[in-house]
N, CA, C and O atoms as CSV, one atom per row, in Angstrom:
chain,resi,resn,atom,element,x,y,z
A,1,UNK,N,N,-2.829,21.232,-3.707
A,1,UNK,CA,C,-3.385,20.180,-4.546
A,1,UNK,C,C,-4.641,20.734,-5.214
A,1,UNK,O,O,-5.370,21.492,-4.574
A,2,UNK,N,N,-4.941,20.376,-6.529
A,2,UNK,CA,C,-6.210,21.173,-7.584
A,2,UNK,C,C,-7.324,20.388,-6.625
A,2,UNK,O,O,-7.182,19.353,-5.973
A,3,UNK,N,N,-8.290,21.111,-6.751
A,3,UNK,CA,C,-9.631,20.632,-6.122
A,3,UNK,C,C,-10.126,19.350,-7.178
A,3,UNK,O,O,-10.647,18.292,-6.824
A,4,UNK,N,N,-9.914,19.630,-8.086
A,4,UNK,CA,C,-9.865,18.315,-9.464
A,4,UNK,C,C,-9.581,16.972,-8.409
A,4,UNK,O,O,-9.937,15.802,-8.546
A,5,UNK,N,N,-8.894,17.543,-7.445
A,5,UNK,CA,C,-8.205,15.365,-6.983
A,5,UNK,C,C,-9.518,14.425,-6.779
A,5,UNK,O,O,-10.614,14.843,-6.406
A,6,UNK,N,N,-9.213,13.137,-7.081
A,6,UNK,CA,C,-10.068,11.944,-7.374
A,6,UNK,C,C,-10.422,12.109,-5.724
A,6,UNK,O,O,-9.528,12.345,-4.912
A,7,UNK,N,N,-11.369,12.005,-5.465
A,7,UNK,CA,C,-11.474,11.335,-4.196
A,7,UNK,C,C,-12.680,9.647,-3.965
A,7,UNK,O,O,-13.906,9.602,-4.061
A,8,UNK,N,N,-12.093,8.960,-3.779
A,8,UNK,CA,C,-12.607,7.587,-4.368
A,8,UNK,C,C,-13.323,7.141,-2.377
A,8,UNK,O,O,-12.721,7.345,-1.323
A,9,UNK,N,N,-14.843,6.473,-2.589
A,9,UNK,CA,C,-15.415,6.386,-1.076
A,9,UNK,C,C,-15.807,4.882,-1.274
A,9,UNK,O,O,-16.625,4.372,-2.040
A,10,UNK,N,N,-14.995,4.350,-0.372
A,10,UNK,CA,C,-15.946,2.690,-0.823
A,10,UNK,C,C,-16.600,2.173,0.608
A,10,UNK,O,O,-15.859,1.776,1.507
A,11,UNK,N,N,-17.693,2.198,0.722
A,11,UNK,CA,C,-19.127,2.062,1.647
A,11,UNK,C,C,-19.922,1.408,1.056
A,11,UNK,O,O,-20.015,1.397,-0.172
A,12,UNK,N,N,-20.767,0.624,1.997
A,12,UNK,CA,C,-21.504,-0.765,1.766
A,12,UNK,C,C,-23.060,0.055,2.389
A,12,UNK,O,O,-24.053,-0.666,2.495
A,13,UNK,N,N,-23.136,1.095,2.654
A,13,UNK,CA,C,-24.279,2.053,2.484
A,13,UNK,C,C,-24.545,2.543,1.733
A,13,UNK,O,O,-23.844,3.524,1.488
A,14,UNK,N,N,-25.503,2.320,0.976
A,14,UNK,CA,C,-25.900,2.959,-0.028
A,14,UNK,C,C,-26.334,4.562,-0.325
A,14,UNK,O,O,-26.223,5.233,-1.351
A,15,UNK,N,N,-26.935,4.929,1.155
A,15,UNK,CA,C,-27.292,6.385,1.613
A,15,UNK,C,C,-26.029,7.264,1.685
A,15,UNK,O,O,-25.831,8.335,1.111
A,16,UNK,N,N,-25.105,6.487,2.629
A,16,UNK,CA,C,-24.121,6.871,3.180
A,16,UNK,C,C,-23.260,7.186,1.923
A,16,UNK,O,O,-23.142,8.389,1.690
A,17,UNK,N,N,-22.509,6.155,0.896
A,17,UNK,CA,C,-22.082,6.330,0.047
A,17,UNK,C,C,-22.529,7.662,-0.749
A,17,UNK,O,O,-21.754,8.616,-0.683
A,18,UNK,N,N,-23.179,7.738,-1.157
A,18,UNK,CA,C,-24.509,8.718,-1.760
A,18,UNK,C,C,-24.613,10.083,-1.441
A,18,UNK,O,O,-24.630,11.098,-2.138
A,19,UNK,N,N,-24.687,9.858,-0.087
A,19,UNK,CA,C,-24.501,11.447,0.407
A,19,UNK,C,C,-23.021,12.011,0.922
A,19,UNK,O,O,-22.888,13.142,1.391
A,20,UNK,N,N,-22.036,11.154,0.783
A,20,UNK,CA,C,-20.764,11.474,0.889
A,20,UNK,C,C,-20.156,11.506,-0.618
A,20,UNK,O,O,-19.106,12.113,-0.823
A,21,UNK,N,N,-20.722,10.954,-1.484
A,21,UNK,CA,C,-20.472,11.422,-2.676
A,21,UNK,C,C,-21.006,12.673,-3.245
A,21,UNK,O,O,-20.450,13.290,-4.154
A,22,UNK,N,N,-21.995,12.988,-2.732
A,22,UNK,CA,C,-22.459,14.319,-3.067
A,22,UNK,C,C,-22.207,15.326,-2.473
A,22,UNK,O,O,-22.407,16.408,-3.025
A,23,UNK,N,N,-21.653,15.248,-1.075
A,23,UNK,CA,C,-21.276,16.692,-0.376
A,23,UNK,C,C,-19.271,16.389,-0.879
A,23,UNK,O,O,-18.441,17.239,-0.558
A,24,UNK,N,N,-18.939,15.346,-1.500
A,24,UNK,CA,C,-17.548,15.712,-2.092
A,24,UNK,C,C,-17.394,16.312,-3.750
A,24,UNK,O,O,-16.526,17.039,-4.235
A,25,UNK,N,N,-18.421,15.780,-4.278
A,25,UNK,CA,C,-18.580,17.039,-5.348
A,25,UNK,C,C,-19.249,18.682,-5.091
A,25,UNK,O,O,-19.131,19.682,-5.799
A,26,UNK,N,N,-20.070,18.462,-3.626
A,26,UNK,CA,C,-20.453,19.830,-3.656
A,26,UNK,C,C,-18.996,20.567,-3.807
A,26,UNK,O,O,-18.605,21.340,-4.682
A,27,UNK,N,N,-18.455,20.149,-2.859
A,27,UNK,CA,C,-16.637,20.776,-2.763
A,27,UNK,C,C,-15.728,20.840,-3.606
A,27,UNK,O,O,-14.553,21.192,-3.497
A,28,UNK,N,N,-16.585,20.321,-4.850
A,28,UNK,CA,C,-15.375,20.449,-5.942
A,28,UNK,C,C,-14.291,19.339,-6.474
A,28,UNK,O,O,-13.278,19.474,-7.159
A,29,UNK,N,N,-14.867,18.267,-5.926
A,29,UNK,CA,C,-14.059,17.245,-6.482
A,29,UNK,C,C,-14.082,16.093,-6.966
A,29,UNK,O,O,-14.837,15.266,-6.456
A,30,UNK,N,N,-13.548,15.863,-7.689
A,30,UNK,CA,C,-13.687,14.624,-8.702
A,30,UNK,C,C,-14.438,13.202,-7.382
A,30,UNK,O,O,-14.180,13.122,-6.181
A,31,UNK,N,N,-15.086,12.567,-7.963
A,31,UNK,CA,C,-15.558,11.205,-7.171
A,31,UNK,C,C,-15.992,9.813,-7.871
A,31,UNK,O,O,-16.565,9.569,-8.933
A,32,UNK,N,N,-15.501,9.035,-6.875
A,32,UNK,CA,C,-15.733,7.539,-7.922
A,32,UNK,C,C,-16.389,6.938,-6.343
A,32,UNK,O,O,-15.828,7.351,-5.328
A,33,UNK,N,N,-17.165,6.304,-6.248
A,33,UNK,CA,C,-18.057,5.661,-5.421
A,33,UNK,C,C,-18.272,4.184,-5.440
A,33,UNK,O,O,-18.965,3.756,-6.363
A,34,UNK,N,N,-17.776,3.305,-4.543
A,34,UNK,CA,C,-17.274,1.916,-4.687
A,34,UNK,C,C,-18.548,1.693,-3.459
A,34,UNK,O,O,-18.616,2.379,-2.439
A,35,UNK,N,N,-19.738,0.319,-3.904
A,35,UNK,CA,C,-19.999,-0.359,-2.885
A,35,UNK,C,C,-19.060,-1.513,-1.797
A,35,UNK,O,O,-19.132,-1.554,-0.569
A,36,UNK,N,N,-18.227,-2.356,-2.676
A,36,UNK,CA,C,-17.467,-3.035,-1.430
A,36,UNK,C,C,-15.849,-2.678,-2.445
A,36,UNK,O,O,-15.499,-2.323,-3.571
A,37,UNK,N,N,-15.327,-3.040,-1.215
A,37,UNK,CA,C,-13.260,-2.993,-1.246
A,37,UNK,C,C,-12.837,-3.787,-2.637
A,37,UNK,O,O,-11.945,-3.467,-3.423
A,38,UNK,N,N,-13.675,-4.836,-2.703
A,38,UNK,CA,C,-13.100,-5.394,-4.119
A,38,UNK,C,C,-13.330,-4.841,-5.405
A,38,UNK,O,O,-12.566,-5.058,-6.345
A,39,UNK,N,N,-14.701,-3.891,-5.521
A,39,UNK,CA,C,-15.009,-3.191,-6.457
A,39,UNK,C,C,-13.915,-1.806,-6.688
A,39,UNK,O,O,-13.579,-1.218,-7.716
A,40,UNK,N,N,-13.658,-1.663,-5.682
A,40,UNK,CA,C,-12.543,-0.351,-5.677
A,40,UNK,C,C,-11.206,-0.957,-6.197
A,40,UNK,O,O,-10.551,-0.245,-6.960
A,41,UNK,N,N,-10.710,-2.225,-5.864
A,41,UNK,CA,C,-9.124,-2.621,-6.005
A,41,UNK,C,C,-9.501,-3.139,-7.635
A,41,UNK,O,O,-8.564,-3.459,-8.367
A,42,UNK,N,N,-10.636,-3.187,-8.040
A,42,UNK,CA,C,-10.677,-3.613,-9.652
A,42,UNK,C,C,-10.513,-2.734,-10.481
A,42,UNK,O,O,-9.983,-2.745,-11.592
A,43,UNK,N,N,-11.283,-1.488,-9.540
A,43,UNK,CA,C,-11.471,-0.283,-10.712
A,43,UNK,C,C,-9.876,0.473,-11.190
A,43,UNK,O,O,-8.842,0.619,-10.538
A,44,UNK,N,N,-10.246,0.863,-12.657
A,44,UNK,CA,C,-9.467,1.687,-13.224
A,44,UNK,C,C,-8.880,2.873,-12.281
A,44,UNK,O,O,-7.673,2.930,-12.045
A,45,UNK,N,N,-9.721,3.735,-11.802
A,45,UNK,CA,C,-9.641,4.453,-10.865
A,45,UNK,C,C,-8.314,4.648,-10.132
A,45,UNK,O,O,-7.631,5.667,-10.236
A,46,UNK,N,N,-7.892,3.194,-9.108
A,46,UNK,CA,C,-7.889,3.102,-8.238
A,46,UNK,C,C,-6.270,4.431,-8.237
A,46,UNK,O,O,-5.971,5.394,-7.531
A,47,UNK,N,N,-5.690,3.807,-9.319
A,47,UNK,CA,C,-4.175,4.283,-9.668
A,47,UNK,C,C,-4.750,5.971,-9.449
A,47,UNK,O,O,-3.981,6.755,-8.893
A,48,UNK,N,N,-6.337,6.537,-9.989
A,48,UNK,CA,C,-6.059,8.164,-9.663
A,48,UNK,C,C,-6.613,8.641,-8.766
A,48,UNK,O,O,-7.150,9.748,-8.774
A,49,UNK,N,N,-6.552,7.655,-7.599
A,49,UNK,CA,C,-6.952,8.172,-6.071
A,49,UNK,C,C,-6.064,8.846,-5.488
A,49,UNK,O,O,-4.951,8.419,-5.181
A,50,UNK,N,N,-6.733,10.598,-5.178
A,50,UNK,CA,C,-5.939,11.175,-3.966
A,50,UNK,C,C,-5.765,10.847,-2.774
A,50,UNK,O,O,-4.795,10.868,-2.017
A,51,UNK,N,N,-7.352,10.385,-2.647
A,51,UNK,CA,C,-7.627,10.722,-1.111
A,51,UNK,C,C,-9.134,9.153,-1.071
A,51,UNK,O,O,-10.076,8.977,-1.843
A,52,UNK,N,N,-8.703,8.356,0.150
A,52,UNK,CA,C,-9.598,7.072,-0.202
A,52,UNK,C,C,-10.370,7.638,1.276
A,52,UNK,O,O,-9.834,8.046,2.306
A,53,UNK,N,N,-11.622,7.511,0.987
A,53,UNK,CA,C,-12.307,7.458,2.180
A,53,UNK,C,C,-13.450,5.899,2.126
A,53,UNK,O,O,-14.258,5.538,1.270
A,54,UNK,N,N,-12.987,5.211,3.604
A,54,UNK,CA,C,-13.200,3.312,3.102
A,54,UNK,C,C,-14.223,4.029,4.854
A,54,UNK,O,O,-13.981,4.876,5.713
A,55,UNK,N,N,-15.330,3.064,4.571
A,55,UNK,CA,C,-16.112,2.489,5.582
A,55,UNK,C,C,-15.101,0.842,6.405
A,55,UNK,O,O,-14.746,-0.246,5.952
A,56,UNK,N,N,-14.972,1.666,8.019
A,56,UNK,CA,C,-14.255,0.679,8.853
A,56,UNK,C,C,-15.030,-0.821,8.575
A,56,UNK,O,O,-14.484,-1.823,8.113
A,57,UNK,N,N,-16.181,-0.711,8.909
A,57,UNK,CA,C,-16.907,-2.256,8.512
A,57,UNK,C,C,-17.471,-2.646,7.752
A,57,UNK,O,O,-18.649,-2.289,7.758
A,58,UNK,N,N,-17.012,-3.632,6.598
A,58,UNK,CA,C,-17.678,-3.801,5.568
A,58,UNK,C,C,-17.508,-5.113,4.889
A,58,UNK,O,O,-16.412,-5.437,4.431
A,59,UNK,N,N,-18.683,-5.969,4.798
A,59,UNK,CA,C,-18.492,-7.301,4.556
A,59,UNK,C,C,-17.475,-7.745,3.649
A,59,UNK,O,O,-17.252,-7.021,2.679
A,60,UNK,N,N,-16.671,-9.036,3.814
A,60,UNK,CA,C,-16.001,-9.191,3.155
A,60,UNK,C,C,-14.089,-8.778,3.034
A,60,UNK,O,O,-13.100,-9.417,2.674
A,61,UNK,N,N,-14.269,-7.747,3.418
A,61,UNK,CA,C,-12.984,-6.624,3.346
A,61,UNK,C,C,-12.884,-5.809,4.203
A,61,UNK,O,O,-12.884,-4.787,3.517
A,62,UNK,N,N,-12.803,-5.506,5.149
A,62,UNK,CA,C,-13.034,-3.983,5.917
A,62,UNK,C,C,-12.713,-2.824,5.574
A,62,UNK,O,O,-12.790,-2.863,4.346
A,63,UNK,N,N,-12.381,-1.743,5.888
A,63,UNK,CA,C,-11.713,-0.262,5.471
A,63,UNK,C,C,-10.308,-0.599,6.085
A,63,UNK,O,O,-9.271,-0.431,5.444
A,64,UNK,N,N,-10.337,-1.051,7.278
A,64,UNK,CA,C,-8.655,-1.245,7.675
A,64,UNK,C,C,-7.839,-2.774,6.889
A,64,UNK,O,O,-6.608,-2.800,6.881
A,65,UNK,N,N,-8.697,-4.061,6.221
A,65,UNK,CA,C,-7.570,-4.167,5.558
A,65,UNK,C,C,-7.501,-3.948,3.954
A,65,UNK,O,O,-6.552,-4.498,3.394
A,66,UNK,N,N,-8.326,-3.269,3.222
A,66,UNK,CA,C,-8.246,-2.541,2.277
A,66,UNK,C,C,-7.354,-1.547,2.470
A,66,UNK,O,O,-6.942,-1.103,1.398
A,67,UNK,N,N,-6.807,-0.922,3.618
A,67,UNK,CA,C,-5.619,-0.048,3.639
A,67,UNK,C,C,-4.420,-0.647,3.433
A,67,UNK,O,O,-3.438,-0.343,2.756
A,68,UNK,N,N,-4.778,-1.865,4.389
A,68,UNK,CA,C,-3.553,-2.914,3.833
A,68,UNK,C,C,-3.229,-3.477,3.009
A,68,UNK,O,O,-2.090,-3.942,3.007
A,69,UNK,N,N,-3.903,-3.630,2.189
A,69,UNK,CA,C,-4.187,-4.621,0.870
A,69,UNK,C,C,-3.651,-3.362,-0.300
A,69,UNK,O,O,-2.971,-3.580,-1.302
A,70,UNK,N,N,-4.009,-2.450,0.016
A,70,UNK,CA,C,-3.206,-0.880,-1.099
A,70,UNK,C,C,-1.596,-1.319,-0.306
A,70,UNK,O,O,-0.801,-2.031,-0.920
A,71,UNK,N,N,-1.358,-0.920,0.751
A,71,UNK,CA,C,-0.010,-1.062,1.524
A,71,UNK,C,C,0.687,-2.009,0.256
A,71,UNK,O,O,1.239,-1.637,-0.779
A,72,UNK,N,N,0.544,-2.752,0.541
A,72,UNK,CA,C,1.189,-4.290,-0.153
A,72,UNK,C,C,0.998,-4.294,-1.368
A,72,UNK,O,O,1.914,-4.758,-2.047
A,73,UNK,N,N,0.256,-3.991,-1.796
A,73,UNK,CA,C,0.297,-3.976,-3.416
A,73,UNK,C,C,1.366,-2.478,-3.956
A,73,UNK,O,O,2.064,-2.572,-4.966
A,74,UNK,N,N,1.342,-1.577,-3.370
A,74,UNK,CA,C,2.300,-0.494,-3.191
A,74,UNK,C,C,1.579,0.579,-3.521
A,74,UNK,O,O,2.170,1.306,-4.319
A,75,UNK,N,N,0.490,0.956,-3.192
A,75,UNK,CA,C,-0.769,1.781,-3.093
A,75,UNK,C,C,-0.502,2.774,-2.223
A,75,UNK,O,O,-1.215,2.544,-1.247
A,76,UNK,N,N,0.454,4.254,-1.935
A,76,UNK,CA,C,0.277,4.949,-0.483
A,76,UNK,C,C,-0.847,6.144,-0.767
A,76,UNK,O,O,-0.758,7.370,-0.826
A,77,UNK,N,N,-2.116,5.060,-0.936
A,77,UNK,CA,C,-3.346,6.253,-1.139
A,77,UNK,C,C,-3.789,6.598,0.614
A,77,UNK,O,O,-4.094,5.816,1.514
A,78,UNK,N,N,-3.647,8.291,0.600
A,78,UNK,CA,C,-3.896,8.794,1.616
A,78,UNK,C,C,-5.469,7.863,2.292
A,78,UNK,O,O,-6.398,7.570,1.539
A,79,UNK,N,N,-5.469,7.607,3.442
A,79,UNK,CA,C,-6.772,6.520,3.744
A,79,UNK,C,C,-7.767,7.730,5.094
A,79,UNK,O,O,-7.314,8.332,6.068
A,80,UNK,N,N,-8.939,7.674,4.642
A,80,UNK,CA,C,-10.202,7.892,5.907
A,80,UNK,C,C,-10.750,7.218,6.180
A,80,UNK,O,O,-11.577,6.828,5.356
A,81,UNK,N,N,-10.714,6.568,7.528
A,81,UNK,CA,C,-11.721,5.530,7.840
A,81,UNK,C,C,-12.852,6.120,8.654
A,81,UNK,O,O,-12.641,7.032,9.454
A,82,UNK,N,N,-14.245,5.516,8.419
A,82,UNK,CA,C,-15.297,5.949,8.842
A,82,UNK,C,C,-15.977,4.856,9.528
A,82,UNK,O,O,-15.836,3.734,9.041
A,83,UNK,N,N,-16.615,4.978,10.465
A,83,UNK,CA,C,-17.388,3.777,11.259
A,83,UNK,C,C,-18.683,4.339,11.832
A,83,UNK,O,O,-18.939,5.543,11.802
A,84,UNK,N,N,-19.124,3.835,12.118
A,84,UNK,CA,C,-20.849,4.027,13.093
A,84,UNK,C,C,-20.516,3.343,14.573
A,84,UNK,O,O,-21.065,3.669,15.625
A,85,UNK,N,N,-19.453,2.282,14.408
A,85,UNK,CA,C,-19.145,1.665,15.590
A,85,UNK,C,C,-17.631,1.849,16.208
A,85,UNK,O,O,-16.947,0.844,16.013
A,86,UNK,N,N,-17.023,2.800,16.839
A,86,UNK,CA,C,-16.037,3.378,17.128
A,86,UNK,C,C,-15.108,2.720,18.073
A,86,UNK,O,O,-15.176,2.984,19.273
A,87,UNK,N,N,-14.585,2.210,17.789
A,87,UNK,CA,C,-13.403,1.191,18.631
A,87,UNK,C,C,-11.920,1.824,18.779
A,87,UNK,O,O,-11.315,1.819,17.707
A,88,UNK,N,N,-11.169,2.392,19.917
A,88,UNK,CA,C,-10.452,2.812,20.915
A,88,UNK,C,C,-9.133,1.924,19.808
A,88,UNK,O,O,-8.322,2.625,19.203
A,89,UNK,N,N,-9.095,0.560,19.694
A,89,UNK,CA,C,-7.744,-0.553,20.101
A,89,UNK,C,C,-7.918,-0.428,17.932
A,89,UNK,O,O,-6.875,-0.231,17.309
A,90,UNK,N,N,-9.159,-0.561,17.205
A,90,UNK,CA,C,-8.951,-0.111,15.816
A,90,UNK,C,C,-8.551,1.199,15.436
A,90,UNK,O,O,-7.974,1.448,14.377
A,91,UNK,N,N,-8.840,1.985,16.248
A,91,UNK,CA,C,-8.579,3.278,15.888
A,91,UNK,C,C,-6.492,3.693,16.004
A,91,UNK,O,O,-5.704,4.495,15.503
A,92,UNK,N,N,-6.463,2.557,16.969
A,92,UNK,CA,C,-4.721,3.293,17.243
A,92,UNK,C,C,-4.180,2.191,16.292
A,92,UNK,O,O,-3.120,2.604,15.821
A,93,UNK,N,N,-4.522,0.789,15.758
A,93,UNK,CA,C,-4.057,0.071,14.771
A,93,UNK,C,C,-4.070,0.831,13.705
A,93,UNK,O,O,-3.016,0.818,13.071
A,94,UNK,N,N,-5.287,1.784,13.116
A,94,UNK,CA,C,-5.016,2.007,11.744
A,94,UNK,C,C,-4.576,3.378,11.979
A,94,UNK,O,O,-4.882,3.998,10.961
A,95,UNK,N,N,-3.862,4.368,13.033
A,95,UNK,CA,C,-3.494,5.215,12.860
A,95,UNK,C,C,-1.882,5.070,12.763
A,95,UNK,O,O,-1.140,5.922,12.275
A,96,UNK,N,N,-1.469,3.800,13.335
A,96,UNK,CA,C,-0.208,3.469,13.284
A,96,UNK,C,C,0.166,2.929,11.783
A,96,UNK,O,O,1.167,3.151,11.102
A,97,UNK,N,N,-0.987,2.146,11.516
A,97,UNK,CA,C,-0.819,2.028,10.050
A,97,UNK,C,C,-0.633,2.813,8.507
A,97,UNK,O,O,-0.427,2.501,7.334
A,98,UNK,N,N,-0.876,4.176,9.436
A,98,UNK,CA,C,-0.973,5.209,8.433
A,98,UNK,C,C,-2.578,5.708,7.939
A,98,UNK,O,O,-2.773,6.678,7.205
A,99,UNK,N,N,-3.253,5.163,8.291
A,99,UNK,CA,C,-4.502,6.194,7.853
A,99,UNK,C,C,-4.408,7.193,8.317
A,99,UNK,O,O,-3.856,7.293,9.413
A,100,UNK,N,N,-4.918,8.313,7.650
A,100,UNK,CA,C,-4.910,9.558,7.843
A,100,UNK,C,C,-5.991,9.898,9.010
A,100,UNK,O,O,-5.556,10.549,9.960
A,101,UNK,N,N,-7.120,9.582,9.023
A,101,UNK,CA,C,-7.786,9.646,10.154
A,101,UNK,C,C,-8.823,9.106,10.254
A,101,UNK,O,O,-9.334,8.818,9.172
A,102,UNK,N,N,-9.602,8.724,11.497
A,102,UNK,CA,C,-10.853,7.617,11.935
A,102,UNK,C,C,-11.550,8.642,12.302
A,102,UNK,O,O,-11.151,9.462,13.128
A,103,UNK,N,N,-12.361,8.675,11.874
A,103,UNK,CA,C,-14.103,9.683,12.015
A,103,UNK,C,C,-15.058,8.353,12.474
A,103,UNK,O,O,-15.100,7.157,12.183
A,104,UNK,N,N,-15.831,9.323,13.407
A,104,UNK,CA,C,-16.863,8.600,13.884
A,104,UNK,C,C,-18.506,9.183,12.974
A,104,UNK,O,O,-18.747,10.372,12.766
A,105,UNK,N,N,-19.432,8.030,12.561
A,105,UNK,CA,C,-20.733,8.450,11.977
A,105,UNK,C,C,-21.234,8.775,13.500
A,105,UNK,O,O,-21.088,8.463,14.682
A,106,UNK,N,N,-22.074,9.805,12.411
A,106,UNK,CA,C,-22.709,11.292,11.545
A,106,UNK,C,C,-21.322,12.046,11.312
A,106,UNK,O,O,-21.030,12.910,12.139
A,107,UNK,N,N,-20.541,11.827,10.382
A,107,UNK,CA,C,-19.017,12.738,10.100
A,107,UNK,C,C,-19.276,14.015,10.198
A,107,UNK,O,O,-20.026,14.636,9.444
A,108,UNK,N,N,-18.649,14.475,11.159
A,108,UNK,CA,C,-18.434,16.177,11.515
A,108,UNK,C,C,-17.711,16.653,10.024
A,108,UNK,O,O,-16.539,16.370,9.776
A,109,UNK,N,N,-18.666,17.486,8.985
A,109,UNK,CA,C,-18.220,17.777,7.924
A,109,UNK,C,C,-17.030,18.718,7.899
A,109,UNK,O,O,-16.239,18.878,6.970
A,110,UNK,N,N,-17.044,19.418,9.298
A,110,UNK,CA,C,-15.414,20.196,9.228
A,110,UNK,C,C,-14.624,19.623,9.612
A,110,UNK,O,O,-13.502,20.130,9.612
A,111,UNK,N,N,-14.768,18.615,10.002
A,111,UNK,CA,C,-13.306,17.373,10.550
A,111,UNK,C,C,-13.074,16.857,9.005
A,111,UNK,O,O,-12.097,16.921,8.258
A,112,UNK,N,N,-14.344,16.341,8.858
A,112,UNK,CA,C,-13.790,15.286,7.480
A,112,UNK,C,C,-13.414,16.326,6.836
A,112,UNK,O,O,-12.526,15.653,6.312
A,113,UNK,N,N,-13.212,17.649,6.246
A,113,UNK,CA,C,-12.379,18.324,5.528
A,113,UNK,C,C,-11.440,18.638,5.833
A,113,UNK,O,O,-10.717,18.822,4.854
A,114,UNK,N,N,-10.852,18.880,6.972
A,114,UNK,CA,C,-9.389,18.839,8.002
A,114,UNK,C,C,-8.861,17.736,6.862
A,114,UNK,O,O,-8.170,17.887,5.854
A,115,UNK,N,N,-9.507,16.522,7.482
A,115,UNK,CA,C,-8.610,15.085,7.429
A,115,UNK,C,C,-8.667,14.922,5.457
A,115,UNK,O,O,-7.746,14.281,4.950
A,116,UNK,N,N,-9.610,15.443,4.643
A,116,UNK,CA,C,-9.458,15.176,3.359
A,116,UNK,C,C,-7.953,16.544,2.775
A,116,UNK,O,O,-7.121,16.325,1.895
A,117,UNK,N,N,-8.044,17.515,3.413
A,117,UNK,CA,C,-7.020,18.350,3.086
A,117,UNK,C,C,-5.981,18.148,3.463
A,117,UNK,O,O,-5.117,18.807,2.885
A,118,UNK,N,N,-5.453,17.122,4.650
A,118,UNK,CA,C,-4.221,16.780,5.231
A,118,UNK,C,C,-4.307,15.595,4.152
A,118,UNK,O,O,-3.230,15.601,3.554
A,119,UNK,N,N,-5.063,14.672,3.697
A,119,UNK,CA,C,-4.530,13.785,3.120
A,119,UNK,C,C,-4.446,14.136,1.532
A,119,UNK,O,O,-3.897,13.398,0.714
A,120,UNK,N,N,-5.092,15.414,1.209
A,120,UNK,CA,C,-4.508,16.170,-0.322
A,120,UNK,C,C,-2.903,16.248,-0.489
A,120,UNK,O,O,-2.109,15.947,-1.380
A,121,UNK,N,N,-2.793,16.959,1.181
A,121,UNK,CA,C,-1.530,18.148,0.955
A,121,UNK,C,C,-0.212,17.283,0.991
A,121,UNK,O,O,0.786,17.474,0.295
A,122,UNK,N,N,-0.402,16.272,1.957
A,122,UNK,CA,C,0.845,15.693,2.678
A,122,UNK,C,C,1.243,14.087,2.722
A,122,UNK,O,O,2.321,13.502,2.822
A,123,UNK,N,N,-0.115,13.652,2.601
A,123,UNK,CA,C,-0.423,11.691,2.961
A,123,UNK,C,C,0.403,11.593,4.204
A,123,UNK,O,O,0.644,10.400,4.394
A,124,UNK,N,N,0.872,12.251,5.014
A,124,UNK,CA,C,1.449,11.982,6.325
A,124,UNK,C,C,0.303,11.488,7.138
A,124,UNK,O,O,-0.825,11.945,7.317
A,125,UNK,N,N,0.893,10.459,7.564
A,125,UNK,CA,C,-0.385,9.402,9.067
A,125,UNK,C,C,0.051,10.306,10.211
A,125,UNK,O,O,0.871,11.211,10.369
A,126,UNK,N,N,-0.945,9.602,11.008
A,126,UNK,CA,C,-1.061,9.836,12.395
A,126,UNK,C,C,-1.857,10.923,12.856
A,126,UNK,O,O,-1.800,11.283,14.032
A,127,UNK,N,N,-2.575,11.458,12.040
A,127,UNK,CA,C,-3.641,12.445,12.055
A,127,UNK,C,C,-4.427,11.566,13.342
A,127,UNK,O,O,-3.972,10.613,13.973
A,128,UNK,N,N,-5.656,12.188,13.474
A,128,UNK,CA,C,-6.520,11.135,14.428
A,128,UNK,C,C,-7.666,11.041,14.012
A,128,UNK,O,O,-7.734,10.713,12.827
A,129,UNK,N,N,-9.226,11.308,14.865
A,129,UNK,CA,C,-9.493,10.646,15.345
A,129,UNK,C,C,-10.943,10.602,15.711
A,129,UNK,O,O,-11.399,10.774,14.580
A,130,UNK,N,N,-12.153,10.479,16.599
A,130,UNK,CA,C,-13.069,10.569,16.938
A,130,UNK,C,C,-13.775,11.353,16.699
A,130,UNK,O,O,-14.900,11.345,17.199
């Protein structure tokens, strides 16, 4: 996959957003930066997402049903979910659901590139995890 792919981050952190938008262009790739889930399902964008990396908790919408909400609308954008608060029983829901993988904050920047290159190459779920 061209390093060009969209990679679209929708986080209700402003820091967080911010600095995950900037270490995904350090890497070379396109980025669109969404504060909440509804701003992302409006945008133009959404159709040239490779690779979605959604914050697990986020008012309004979460990251896990914004995966769902692509699901159903017929969206199979490869999904990263990210949290600060790491839950065991969410983590095996949205891996069954197909997200590509649940990272725990402070994101281990060589995991989250594992899990952004598996969801370039393949969009196959069941990746993991912590």
């Amino acid at each position: 996959m061209p390093k060009a792919s969209l990679v679209s981050v929708v986080e209700d952190d402003r820091f967080f957003r911010e600095s995950m938008s900037r270490l995904m262009r350090s890497l070379g790739f396109s980025v669109e930066a969404f504060p909440t889930a509804a701003d992302f399902l409006a945008s133009p964008r959404l159709i040239d997402t490779a690779c979605l990396i959604a914050d697990v908790h986020m008012p309004a919408m979460t990251g896990l049903e914004l995966h769902r909400r692509l699901i159903d609308k017929g969206y199979a954008i490869p999904t990263i979910l990210v949290t600060a608060y790491p839950n065991e029983d969410v983590m095996a829901r949205a891996l069954k659901e197909g997200v590509i993988c649940y990272l725990r904050k402070p994101i281990d920047q060589e995991r989250l590139m594992q899990c952004v290159h598996v969801a370039l190459r393949s969009g196959d779920a069941g990746e993991e995890s912590l």
